[in-house]
N, C-alpha and C positions, 0 to 999 in steps of 0.2 A: 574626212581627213582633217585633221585640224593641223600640221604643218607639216613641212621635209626638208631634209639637213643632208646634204653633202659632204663626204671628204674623198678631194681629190689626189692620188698620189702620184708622185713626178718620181720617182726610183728614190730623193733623200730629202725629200720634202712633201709635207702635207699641206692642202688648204684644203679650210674645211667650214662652210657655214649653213644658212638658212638658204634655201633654193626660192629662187623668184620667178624662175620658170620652168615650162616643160623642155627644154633643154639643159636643165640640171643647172644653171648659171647660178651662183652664190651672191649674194649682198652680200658685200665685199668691207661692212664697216664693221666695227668690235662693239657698238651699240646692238646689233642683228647677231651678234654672238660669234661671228667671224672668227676664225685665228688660223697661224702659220705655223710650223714647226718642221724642223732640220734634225736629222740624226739616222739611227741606223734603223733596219726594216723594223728591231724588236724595239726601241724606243717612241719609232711614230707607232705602232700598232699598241703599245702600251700608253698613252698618251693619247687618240681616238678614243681607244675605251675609256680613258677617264674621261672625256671629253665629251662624249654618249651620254656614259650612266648618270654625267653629271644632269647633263640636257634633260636626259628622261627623270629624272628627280623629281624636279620641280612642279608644285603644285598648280595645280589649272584649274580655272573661276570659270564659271558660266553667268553673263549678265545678259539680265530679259530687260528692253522695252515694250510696253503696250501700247499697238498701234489700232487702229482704224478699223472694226470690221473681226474683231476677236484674235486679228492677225500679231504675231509680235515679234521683234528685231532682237537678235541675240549673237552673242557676241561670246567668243571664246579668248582667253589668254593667261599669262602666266601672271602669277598671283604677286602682286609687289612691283611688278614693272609694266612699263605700258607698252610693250610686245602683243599685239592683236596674231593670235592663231590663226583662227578663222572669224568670217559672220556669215551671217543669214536675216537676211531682210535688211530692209535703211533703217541702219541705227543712225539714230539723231543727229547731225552735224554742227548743233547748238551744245552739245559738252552737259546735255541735260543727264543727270545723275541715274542708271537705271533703276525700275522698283523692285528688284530681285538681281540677289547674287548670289551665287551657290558655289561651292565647294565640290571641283568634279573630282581630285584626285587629290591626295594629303602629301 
């Protein structure tokens, strides 16, 4: 799974962001893609989905480091900004540049 997004509704309001944990809690900043909206059932429910398909849009990079033992650290996120999906293995904590980036989704 490489991320999960919540929108919570309150009867005239929506919060809705990136989940940080298994109790569904949202990062709560507009960096993490966070946002608020007020209005009637059919303008928060039209306004989610823009807020979705926008989400789902966006293209997703796969970066490999090679590590030790043919093992390698890779890294999942959205292409253009430094929003991490997901990883797998210790990617380098040194900011060293990976040797492959790939194009998972246009």
């Amino acid at each position: 799974m490489l991320g999960e997004w919540a929108e919570h509704f309150h009867g005239t309001h929506v919060r809705a962001g990136k989940v940080r944990d298994q109790l569904f809690h949202r990062h709560e900043s507009p960096e993490r893609g966070f946002f608020r909206v007020s209005g009637t059932v059919e303008e928060l429910a039209e306004r989610c989905a823009y807020w979705f398909e926008n989400l789902l849009s966006r293209p997703v990079v796969r970066a490999e480091w090679p590590l030790e033992g043919g093992v390698q650290a890779i890294r999942w996120g959205f292409a253009g900004i430094a929003e991490v999906l997901a990883t797998s293995g210790p990617v380098p904590a040194d900011g060293s540049p990976p040797s492959l980036r790939l194009p998972v989704r246009h």
